[in-house]
Biopython code that builds the backbone (N, CA, C, O; Angstrom):
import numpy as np
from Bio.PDB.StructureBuilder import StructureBuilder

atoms = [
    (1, "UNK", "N", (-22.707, 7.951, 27.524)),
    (1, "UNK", "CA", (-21.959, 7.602, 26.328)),
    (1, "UNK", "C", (-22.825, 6.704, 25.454)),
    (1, "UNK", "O", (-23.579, 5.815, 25.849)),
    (2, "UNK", "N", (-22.567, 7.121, 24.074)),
    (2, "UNK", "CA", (-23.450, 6.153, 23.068)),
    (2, "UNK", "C", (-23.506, 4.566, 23.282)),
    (2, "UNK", "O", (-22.453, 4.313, 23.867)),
    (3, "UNK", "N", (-24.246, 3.319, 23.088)),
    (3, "UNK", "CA", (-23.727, 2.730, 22.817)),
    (3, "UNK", "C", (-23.174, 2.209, 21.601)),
    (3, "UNK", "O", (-23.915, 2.373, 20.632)),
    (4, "UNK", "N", (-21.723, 1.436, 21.292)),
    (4, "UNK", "CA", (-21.411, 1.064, 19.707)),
    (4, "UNK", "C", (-22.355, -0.018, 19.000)),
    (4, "UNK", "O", (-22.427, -1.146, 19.486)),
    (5, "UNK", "N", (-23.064, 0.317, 17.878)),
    (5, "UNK", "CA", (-24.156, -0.261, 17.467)),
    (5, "UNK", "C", (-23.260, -1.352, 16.302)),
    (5, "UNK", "O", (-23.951, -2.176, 15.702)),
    (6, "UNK", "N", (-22.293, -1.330, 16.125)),
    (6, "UNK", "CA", (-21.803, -2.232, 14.956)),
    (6, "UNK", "C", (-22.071, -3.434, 15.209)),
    (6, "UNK", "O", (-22.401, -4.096, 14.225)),
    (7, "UNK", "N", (-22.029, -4.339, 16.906)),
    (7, "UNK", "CA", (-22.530, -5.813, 16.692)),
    (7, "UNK", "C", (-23.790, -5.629, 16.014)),
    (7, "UNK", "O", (-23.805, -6.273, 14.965)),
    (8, "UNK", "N", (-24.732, -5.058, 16.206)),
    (8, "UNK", "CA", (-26.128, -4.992, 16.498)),
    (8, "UNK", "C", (-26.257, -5.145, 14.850)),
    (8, "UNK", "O", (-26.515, -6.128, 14.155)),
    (9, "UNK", "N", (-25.973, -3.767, 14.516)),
    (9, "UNK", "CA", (-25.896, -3.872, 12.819)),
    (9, "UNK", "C", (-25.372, -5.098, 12.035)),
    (9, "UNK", "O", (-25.835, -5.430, 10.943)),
    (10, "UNK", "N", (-24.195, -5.858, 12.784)),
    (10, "UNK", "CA", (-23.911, -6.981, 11.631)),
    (10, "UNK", "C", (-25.021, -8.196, 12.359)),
    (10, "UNK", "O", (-25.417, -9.202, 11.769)),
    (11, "UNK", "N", (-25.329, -7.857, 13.559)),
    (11, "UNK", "CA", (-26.808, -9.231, 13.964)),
    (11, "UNK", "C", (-27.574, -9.111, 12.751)),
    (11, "UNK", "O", (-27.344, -9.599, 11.645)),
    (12, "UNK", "N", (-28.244, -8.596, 13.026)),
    (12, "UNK", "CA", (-29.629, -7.846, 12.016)),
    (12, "UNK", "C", (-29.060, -7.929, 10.957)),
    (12, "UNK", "O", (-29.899, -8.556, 10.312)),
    (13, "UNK", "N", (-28.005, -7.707, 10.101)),
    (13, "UNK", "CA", (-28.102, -7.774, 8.831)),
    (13, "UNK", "C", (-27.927, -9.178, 8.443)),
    (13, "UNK", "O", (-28.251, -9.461, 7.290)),
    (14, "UNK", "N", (-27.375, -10.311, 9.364)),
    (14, "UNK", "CA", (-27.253, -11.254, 9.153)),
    (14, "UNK", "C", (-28.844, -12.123, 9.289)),
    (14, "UNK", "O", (-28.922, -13.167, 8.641)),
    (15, "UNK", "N", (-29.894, -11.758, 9.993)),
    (15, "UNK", "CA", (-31.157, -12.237, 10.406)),
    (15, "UNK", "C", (-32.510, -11.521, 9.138)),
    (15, "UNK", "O", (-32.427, -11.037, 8.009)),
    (16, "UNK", "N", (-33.388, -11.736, 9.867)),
    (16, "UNK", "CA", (-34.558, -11.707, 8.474)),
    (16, "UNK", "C", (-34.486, -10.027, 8.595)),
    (16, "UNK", "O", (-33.884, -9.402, 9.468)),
    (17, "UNK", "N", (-35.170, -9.541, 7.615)),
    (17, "UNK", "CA", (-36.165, -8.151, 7.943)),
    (17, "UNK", "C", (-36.845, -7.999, 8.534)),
    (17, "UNK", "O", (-36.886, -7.101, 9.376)),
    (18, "UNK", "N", (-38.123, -9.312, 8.194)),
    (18, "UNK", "CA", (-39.052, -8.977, 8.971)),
    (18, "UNK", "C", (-39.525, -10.149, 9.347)),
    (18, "UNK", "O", (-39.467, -10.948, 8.413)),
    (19, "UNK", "N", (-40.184, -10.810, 10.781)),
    (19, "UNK", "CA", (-40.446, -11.984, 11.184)),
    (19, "UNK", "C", (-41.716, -11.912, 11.445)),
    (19, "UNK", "O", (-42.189, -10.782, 11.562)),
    (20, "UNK", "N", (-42.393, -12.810, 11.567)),
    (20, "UNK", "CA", (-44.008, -13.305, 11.557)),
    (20, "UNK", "C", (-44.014, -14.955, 12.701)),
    (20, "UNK", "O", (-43.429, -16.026, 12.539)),
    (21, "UNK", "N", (-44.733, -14.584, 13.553)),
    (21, "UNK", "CA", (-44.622, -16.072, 14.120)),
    (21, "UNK", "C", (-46.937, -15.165, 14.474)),
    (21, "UNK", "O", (-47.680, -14.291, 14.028)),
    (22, "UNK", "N", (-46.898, -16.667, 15.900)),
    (22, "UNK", "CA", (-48.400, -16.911, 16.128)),
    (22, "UNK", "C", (-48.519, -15.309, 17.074)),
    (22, "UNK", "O", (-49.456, -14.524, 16.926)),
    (23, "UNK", "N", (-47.705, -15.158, 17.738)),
    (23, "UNK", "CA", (-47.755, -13.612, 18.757)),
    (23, "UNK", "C", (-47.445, -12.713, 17.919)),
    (23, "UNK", "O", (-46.798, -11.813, 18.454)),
    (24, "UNK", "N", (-47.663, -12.538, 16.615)),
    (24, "UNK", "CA", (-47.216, -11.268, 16.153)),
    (24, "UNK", "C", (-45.979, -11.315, 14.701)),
    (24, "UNK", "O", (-45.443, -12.315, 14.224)),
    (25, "UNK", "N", (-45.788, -9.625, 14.216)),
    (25, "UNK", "CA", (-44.780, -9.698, 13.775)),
    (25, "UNK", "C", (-44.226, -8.796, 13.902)),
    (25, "UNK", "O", (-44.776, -7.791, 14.354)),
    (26, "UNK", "N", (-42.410, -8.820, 13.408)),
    (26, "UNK", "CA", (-41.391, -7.728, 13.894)),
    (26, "UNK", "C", (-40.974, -7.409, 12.701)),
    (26, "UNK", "O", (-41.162, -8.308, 11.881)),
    (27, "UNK", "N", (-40.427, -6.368, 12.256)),
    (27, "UNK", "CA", (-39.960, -5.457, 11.253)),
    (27, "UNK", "C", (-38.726, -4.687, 11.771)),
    (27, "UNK", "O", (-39.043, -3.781, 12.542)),
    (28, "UNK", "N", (-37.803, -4.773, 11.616)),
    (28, "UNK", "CA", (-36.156, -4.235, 11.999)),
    (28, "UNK", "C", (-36.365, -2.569, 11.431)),
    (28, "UNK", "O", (-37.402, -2.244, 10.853)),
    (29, "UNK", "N", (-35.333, -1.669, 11.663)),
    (29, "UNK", "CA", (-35.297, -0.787, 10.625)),
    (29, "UNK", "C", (-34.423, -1.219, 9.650)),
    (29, "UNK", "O", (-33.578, -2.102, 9.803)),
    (30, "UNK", "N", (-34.727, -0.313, 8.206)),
    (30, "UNK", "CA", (-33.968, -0.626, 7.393)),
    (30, "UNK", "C", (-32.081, -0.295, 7.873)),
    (30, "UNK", "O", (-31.572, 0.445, 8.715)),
    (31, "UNK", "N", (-31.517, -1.232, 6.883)),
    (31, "UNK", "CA", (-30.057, -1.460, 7.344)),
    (31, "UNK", "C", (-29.558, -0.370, 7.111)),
    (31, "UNK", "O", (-28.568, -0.131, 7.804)),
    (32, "UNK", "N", (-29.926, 0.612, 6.207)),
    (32, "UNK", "CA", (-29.349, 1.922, 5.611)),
    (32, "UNK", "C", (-29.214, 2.683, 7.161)),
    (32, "UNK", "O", (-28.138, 2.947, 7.698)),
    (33, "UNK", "N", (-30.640, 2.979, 7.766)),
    (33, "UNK", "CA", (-30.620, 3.585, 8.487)),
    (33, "UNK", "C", (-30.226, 3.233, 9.762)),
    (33, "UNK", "O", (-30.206, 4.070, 10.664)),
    (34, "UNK", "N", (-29.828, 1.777, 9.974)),
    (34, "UNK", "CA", (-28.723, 1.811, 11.222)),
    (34, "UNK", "C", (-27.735, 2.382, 11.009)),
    (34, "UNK", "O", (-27.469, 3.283, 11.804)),
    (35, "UNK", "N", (-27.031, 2.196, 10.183)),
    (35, "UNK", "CA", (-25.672, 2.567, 9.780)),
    (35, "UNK", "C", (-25.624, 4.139, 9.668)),
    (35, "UNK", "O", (-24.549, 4.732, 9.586)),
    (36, "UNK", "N", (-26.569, 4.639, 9.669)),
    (36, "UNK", "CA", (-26.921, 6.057, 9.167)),
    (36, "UNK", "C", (-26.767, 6.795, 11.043)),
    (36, "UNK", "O", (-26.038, 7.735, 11.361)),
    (37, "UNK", "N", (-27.659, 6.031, 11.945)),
    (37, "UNK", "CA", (-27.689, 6.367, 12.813)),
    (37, "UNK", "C", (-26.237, 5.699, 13.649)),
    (37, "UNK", "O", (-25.872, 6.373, 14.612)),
    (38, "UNK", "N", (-25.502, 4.581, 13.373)),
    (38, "UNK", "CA", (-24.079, 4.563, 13.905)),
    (38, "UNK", "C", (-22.988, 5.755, 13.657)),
    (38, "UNK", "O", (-22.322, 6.345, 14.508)),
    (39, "UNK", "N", (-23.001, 5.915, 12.402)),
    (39, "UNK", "CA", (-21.871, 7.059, 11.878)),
    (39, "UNK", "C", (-22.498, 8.182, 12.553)),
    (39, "UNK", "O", (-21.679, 9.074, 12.773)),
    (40, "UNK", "N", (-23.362, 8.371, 12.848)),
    (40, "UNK", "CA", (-24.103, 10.088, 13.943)),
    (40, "UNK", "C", (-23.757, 9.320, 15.280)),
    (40, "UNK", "O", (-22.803, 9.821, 15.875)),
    (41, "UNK", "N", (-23.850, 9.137, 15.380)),
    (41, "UNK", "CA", (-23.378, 8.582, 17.054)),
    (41, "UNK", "C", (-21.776, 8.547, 16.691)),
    (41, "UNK", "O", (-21.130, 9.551, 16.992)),
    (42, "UNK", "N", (-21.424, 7.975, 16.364)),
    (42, "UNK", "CA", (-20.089, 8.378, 16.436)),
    (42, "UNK", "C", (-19.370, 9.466, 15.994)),
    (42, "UNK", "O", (-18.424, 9.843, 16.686)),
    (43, "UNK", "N", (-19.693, 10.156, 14.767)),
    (43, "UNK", "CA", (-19.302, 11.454, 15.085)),
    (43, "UNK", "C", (-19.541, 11.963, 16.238)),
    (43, "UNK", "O", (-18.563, 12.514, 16.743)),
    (44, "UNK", "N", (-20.987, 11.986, 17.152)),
    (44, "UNK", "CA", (-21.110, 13.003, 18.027)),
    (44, "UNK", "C", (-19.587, 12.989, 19.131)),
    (44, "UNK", "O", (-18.722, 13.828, 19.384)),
    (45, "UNK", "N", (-19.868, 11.460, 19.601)),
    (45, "UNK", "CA", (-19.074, 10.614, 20.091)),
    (45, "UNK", "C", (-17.572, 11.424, 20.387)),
    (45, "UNK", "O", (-17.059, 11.771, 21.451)),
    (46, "UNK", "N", (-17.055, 11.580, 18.797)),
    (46, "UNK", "CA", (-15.484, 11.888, 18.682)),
    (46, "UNK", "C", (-15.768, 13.346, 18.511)),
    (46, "UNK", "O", (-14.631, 13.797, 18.649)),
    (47, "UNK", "N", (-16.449, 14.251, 18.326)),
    (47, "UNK", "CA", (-16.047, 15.455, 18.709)),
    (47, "UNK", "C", (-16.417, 15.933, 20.098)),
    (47, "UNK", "O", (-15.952, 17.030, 20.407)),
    (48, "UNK", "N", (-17.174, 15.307, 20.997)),
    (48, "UNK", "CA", (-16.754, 15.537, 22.430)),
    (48, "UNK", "C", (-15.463, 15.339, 22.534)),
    (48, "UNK", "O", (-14.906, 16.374, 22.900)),
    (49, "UNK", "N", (-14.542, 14.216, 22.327)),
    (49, "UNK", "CA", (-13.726, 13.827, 22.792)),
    (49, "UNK", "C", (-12.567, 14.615, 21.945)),
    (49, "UNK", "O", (-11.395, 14.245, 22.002)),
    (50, "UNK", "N", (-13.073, 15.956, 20.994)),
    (50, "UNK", "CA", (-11.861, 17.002, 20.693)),
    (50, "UNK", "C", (-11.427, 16.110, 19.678)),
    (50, "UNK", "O", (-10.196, 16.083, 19.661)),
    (51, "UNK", "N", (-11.996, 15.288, 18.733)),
    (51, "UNK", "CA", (-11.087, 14.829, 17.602)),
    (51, "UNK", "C", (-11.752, 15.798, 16.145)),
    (51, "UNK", "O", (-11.447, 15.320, 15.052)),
    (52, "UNK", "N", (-12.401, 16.772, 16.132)),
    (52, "UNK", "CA", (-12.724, 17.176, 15.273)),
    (52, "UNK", "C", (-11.769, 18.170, 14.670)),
    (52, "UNK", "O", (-10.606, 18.253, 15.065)),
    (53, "UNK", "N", (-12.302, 18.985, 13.635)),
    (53, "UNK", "CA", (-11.026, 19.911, 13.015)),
    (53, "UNK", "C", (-10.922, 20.928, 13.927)),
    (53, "UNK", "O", (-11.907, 21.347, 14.535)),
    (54, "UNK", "N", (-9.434, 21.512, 14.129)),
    (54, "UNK", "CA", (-8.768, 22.315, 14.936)),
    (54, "UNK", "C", (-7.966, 23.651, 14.091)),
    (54, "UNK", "O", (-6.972, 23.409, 13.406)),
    (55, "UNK", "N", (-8.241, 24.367, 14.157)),
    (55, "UNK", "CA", (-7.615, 25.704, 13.096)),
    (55, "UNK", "C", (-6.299, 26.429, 14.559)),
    (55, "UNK", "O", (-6.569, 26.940, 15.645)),
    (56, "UNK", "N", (-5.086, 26.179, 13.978)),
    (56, "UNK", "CA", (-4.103, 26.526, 14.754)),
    (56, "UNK", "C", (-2.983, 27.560, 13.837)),
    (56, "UNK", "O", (-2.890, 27.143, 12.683)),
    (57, "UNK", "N", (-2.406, 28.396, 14.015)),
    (57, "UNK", "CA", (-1.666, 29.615, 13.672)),
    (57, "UNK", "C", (-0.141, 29.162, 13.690)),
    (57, "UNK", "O", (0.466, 29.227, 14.759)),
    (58, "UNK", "N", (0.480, 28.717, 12.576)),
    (58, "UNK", "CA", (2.052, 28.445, 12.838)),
    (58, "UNK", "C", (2.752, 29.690, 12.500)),
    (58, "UNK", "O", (2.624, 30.537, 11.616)),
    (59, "UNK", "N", (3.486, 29.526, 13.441)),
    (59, "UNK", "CA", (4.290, 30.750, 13.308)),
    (59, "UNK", "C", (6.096, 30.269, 13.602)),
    (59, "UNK", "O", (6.601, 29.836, 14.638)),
    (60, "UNK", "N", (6.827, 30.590, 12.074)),
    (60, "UNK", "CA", (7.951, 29.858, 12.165)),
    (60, "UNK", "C", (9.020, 30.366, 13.272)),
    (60, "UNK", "O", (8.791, 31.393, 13.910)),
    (61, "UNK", "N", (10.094, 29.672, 13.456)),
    (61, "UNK", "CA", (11.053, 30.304, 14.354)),
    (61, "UNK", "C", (11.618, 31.339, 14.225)),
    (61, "UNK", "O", (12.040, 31.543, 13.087)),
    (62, "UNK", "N", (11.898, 32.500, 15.345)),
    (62, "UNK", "CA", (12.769, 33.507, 14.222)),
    (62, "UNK", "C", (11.884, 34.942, 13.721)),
    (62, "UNK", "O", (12.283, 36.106, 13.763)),
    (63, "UNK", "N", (10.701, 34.479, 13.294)),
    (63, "UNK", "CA", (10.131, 35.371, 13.144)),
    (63, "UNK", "C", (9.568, 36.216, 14.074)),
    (63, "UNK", "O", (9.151, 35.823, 15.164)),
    (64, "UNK", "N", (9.525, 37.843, 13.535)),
    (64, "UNK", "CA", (9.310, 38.908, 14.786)),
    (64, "UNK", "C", (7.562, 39.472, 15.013)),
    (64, "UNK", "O", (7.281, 40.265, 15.912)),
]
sb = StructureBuilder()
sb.init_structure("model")
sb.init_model(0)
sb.init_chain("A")
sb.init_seg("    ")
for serial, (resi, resn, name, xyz) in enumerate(atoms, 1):
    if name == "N":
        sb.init_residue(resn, " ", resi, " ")
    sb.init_atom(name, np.array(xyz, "f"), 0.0, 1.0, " ", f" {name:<3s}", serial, name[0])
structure = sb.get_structure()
């Protein structure tokens, strides 16, 4: 199962872009594309779990 990335996304958007210290520096991905990659994970997510569109045949009472 995915994990839900929304803490992660509001960490990071709350912290730098990109950090620089004496060991180096880090660069996040852009915020677009977390969010880009949460909403795909969760779609995948909910149509395993059968929440996607369903095409069903009503057929009223009565009728032959």
């Amino acid at each position: 199962m995915p994990e839900d990335l929304s803490p992660t996304i509001q960490e990071n958007a709350q912290g730098p872009k990109k950090a620089q210290g004496d060991s180096g520096s880090v660069e996040q991905h852009d915020l677009k594309d977390q969010i880009e990659a949460d909403r795909y994970l969760a779609s995948k997510e909910a149509a395993k779990k059968g929440l996607g569109v369903r095409m069903t045949k009503v057929v009223p009472p009565g009728a032959v």
